[in-house]
C-alpha positions in Angstrom: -10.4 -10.3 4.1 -9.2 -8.2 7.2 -12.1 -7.0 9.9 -11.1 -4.9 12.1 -13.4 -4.0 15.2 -13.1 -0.4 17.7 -15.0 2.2 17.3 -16.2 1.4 14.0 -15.6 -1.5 11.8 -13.4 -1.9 8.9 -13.4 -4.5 5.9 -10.6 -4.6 3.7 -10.5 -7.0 1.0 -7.8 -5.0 -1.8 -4.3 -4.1 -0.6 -3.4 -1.3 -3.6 0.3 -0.9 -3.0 3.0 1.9 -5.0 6.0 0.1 -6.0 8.7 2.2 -6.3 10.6 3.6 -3.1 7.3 2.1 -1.3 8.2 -1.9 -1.7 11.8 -1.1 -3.6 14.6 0.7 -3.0 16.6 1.7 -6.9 14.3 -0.9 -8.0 15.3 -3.5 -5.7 12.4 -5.1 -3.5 13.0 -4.3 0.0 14.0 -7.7 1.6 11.6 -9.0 3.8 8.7 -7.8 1.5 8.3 -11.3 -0.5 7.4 -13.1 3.0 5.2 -10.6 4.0 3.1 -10.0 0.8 2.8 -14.0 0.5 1.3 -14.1 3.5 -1.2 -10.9 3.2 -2.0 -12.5 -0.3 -3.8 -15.4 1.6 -6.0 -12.6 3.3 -6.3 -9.7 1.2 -5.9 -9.3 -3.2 -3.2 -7.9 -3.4 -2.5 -5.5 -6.4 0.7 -3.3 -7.3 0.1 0.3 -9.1 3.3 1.7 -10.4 4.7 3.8 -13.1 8.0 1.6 -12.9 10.8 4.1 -12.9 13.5 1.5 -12.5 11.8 -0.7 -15.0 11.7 -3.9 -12.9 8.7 -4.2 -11.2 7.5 -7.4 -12.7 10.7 -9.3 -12.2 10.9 -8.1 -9.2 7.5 -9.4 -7.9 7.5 -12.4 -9.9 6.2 -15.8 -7.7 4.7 -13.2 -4.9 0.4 -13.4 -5.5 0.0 -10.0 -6.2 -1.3 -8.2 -9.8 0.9 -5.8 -11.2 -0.1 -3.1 -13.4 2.4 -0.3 -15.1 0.9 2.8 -15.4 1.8 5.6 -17.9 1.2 8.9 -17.4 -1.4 10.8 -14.5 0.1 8.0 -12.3 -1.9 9.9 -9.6 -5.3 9.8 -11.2 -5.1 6.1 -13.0 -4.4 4.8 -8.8 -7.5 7.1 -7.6 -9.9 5.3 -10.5 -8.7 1.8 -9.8 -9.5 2.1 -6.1 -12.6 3.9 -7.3 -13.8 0.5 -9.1 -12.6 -1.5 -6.3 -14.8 0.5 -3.9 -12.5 2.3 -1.7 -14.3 1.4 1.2 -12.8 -2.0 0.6 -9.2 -0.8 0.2 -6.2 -0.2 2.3 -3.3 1.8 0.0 0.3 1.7 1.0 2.5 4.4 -0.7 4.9 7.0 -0.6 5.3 9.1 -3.2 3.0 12.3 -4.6 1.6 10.5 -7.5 0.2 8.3 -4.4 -2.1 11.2 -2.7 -5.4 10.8 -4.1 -5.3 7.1 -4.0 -4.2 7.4 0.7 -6.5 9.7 0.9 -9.5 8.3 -0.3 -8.7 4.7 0.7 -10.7 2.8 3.9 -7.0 2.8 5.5 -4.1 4.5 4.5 -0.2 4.1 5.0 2.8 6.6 4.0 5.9 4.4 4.7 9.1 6.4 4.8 11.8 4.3 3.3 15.5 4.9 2.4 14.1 7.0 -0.7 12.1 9.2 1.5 8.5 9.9 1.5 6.6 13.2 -0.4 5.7 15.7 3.1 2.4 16.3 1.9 1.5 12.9 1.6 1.8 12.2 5.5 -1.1 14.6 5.8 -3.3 11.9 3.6 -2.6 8.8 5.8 -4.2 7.0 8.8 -1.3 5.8 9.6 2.5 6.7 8.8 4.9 3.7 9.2 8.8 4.1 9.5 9.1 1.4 6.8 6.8 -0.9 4.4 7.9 -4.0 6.8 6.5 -2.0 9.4 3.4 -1.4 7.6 2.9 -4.6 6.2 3.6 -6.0 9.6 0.6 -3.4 10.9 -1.6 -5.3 8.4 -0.8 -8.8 9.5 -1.9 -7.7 13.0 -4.9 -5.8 13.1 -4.5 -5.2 16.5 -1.9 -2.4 15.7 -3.9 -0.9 13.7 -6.8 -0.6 16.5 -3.9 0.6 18.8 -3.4 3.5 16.5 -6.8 4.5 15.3 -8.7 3.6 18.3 -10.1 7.2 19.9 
């Protein structure tokens, strides 16, 4: 669990993350990501929701903590109704990608990350926070006082 304490409080326990172009680039995870979802795995459950373009997803994630689940088909729905049964007042969502909208914008905290495959415009407009790359926002999550620094009024 993450607490975070400024002008309000926040509880996270659920990290809902996209996969594709958000934690891989042509299918590839983004190196440094292993490291940095082992160690969020020891504070937060830690679940990927992708429609696996590239097709590797669960290779690519095997030995980190994390669920995976492959969706098929309203991508952008299926992530809004799994962090509805999570409660998304428990939920931070990391994405980048318009079948990730509904899911940033209705999370407790929300990150676009703009990676080397880009990030959907609109998107931006749904996030707390917008993070030049997922290291960056993973590294946001493993110090809570960055994200006071940007959401503090």
């Amino acid at each position: 669990m993450i607490t975070v304490e400024f002008d309000e409080t926040i509880v996270l326990k659920y990290l809902l993350l996209d996969y594709t172009g958000t934690l891989s680039e042509n299918g590839k995870l983004i190196d440094g990501v292993r490291k940095r979802l082992n160690e969020l795995s020891k504070l937060l459950e830690i679940e990927v929701l992708t429609s696996d373009t590239f097709g590797s997803a669960r290779s690519e994630l095997k030995g980190i903590d994390c669920t995976v689940n492959i969706i098929d088909g309203k991508a952008k729905e299926k992530k809004l109704k799994r962090l509805q049964d999570l409660g998304a007042d428990n939920c931070v969502a990391i994405g980048n990608g318009h079948n990730d909208m509904l899911m940033l914008k209705h999370a407790r905290l929300s990150i676009a990350v703009i990676n080397a495959e880009g990030c959907y415009a609109k998107l931006i407009s749904q996030a707390d926070i917008v993070a030049r790359s997922i290291n960056d926002a993973l590294d946001i999550l493993l110090d809570k006082r960055k994200i006071i620094a940007v959401l503090r009024h």
